[in-house]
C-alpha positions in Angstrom: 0.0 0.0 0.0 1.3 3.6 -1.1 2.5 5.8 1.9 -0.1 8.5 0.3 -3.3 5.8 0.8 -1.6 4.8 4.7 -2.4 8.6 5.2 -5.8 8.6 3.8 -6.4 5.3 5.9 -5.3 7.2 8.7 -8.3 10.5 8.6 -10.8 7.7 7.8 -9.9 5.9 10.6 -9.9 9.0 13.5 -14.0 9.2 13.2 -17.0 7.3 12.5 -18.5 10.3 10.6 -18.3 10.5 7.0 -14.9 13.1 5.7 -15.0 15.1 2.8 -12.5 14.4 -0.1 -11.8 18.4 0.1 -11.6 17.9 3.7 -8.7 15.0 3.3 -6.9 17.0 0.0 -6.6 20.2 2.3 -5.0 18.0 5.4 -2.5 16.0 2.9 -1.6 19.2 0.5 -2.8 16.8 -2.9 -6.1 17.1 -5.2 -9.4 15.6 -4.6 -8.7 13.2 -7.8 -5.4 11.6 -6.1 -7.3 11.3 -3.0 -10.0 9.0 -4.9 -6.8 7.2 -6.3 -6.2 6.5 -2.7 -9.5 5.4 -2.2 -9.8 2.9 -4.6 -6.1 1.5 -3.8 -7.7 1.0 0.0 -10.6 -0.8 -1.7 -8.7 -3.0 -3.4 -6.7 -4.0 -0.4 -10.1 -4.8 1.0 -10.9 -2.3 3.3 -14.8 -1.5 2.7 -15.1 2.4 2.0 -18.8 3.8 1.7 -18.1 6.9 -0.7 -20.8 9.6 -1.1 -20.6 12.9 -3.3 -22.5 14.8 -0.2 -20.9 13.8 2.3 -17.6 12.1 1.3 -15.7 9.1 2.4 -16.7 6.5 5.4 -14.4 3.5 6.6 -17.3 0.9 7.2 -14.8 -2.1 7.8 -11.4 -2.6 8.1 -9.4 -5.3 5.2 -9.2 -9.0 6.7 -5.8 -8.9 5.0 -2.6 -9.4 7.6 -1.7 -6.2 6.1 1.8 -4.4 7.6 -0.1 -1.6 8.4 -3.4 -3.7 10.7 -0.4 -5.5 12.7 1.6 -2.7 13.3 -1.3 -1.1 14.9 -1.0 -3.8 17.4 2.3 -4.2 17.6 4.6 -4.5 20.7 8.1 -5.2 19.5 11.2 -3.8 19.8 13.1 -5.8 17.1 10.9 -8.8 15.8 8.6 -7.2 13.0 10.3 -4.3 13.0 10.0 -4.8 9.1 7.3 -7.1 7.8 7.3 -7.5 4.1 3.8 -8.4 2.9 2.8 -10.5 -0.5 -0.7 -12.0 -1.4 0.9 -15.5 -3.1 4.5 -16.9 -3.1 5.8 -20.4 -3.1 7.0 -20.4 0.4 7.6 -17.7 3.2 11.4 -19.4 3.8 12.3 -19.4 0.3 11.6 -15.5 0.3 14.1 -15.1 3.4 16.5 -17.3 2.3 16.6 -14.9 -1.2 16.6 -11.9 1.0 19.9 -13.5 3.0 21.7 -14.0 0.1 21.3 -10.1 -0.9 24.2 -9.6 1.5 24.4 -9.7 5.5 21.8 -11.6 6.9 22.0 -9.1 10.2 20.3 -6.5 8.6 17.3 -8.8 8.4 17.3 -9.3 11.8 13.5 -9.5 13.3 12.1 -9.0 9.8 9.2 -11.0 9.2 7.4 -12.2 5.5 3.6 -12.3 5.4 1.7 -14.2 3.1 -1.9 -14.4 2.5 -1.2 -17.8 0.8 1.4 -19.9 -0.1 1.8 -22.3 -3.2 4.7 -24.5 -2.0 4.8 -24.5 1.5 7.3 -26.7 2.9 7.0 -28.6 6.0 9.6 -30.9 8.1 11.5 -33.4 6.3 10.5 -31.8 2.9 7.1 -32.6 3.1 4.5 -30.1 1.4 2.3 -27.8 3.6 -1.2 -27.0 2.8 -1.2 -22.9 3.1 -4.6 -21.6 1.8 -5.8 -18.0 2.4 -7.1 -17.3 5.7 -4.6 -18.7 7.3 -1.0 -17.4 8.9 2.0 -18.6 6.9 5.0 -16.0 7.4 8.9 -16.9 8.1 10.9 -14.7 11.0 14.5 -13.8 9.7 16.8 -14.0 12.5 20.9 -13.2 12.9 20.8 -15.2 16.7 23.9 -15.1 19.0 23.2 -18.9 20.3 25.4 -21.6 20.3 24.7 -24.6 17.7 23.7 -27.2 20.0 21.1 -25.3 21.3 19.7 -23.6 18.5 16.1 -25.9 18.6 14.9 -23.9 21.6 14.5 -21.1 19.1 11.7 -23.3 17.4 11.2 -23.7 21.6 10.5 -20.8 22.1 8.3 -20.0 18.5 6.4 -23.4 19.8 5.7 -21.4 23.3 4.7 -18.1 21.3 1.9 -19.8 19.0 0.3 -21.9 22.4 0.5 -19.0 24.5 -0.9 -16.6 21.8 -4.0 -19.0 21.3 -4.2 -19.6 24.9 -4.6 -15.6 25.9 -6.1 -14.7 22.5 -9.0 -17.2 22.5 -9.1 -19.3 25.6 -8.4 -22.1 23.9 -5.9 -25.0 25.4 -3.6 -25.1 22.9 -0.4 -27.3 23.8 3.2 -28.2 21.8 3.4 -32.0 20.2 7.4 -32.5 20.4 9.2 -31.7 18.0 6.9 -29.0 16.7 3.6 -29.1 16.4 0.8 -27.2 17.6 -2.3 -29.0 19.2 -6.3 -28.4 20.5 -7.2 -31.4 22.1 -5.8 -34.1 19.5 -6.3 -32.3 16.4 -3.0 -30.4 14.9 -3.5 -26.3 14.2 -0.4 -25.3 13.5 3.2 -26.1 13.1 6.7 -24.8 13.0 9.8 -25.5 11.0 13.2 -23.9 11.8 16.2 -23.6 8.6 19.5 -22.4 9.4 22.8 -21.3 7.6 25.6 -22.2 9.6 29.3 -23.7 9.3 30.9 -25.1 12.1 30.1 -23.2 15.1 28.6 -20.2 13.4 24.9 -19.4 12.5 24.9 -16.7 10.0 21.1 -17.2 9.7 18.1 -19.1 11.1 14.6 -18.6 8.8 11.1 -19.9 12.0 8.7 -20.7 9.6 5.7 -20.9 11.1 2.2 -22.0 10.0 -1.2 -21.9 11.7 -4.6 -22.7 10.5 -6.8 -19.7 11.2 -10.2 -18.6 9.7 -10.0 -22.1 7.4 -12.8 -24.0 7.0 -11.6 -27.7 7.9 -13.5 -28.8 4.6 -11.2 -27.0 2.4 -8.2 -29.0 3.3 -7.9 -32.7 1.8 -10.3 -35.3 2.7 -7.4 -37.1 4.1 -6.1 -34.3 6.5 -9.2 -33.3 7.7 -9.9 -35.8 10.4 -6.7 -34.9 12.0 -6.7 -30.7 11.7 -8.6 -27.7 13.0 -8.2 -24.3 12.8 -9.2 -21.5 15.2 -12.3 -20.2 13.5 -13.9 -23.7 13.9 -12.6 -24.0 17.5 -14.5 -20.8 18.7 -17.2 -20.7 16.0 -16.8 -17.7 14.5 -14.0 -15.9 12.4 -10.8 -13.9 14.2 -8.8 -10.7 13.5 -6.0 -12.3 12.5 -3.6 -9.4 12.5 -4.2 -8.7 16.1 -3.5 -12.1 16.6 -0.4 -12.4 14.7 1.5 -9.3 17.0 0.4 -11.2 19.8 2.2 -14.1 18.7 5.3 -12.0 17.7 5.3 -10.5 20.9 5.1 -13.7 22.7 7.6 -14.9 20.4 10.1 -11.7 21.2 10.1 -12.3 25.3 11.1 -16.2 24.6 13.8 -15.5 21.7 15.8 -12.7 24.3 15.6 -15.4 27.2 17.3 -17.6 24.5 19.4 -15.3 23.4 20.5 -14.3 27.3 21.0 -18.4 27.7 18.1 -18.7 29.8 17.5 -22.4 28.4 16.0 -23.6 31.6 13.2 -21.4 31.8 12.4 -22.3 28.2 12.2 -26.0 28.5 10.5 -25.6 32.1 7.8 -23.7 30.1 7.6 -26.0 27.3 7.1 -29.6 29.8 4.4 -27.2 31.0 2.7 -27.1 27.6 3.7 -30.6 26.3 1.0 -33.2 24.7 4.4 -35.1 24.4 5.4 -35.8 27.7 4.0 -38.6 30.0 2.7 -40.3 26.9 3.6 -43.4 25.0 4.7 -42.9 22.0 6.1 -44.2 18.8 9.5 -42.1 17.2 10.2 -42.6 13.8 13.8 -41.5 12.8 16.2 -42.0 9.6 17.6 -44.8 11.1 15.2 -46.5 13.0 11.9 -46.6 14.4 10.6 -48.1 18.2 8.5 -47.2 20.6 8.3 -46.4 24.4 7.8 -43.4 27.1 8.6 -39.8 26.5 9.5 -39.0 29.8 11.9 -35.7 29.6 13.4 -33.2 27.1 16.5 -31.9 28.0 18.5 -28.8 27.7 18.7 -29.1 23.8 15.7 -30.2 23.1 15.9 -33.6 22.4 13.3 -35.9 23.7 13.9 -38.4 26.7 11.7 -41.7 25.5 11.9 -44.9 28.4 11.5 -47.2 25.4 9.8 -50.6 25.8 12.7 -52.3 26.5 13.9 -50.2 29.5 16.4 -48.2 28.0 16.6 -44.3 27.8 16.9 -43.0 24.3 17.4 -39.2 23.5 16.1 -38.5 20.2 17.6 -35.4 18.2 14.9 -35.1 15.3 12.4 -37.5 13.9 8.7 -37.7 13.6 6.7 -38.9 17.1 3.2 -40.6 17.1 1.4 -40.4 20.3 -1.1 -43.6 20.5 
């Protein structure tokens, strides 16, 4: 959206009566006809703008859109979303972080985040596809992070704690974290995170927290197959959501837990997380490259690897791999 239209936006929104379009060309110094050029832009960007030759311009409803502008509103950041870069389609938020990285240093990307409304080839863990259709939240958070390798999963920790949290003061809804990175309501999975990182030996020069959480989606408009096993938050609460206030909740969240990373707080992180954790206490089935068994997640420890008491008594600690609760 044109800095010219944000201003426009801006008088609309001060008052619920009706402004004239002299009224907004006299505040903004341009003519009447650039200020219905505004208009329309606003309209197209889905704000709903009753427009009257006697009495001017009315903001009836804000746009659904997650646009920069209706998050920054809400916004209570110092660093993460500083910059948000919004786009209606693209193949996948990470791919669009990874380009912007490669522009030059990846620091001056720090806390920037890409929105999109939709996402054509979303990317999931272990290279698996991700179903992004509009209404939902799909955007990757470009970080430069001072934390050592071995411990670099509690920032997907910590983006886990953001997204339950979020849902859990947002809605009221008991969201909770399915190890290694899935977000659950009761049994059904809402959202999910995946973490990418450029690094070489004991230096991260960038980590990309894709993050991905079914929102105002109609369960029917996933596939048949999924739909058993998903829900979204309009469906949980029965209506639809402002998602944009939601998402600077969730970037606010996620800002508190990435400094207490950052400061080597990893205690209170995974303290935090066995709080929230549909993992824990639960028999389970873990699924790796290598091998596959079964047994009792019982712990997580200071990395983030899971504890499982497997069948046969002994204690594995599992690094990555996919986990089936039963």
């Amino acid at each position: 959206m044109s800095d010219s239209a944000f201003k426009v936006l801006e008088i609309l929104q001060r008052t619920d009566a009706p402004v004239s379009g002299e009224t907004i060309s006299s505040e903004l110094g341009v003519t009447r006809s650039a200020v219905w050029k505004n208009i329309k832009e606003l309209c197209q960007m889905g704000y709903d703008i009753q427009s009257s030759q006697k009495e001017g311009y009315k903001l009836l409803y804000s746009s659904t859109k997650l646009l920069p502008y209706e998050i920054q509103k809400n916004l209570e950041t110092r660093v993460i979303g500083s910059s948000l870069r919004y786009f209606d389609h693209t193949p996948s938020t990470n791919s669009m972080g990874k380009q912007l990285c490669a522009e030059g240093d990846p620091g001056r990307f720090h806390g920037t985040v890409i929105i999109a409304e939709e996402q054509t080839g979303g990317v999931g863990r272990m290279g698996r596809a991700w179903i992004s259709p509009a209404g939902g939240i799909w955007i990757t958070i470009i970080l430069k992070p001072h934390v050592p390798v071995d411990h670099i999963f509690m920032i997907t920790m910590a983006g886990s704690l953001a997204v339950a949290r979020a849902i859990r003061k947002e809605f009221g809804l008991g969201a909770l974290i399915k190890w290694p990175n899935d977000i659950l309501i009761g049994k059904k999975k809402i959202g999910g995170l995946l973490l990418e990182m450029a690094a070489e030996a004991d230096t991260v020069h960038y980590c990309l927290l894709g993050i991905g959480i079914d929102v105002n989606n109609p369960v029917k408009d996933f596939a048949a197959d999924l739909q058993r096993d998903i829900t979204s938050i309009s469906v949980e609460v029965g209506h639809e959501v402002d998602r944009a206030s939601f998402l600077a909740r969730i970037l606010k969240e996620f800002e508190n837990r990435y400094l207490l990373v950052e400061s080597g707080e990893y205690e209170t992180i995974t303290q935090e997380w066995k709080s929230l954790s549909a993992t824990l206490e639960n028999h389970v089935q873990i699924r790796t490259l290598k091998n596959s068994f079964e047994g009792e997640a019982i712990d997580i420890d200071e990395f983030g690897a899971l504890i499982v008491r497997k069948d046969n008594g002994k204690l594995e600690r599992v690094v990555a791999g996919d986990c089936y609760q039963q």
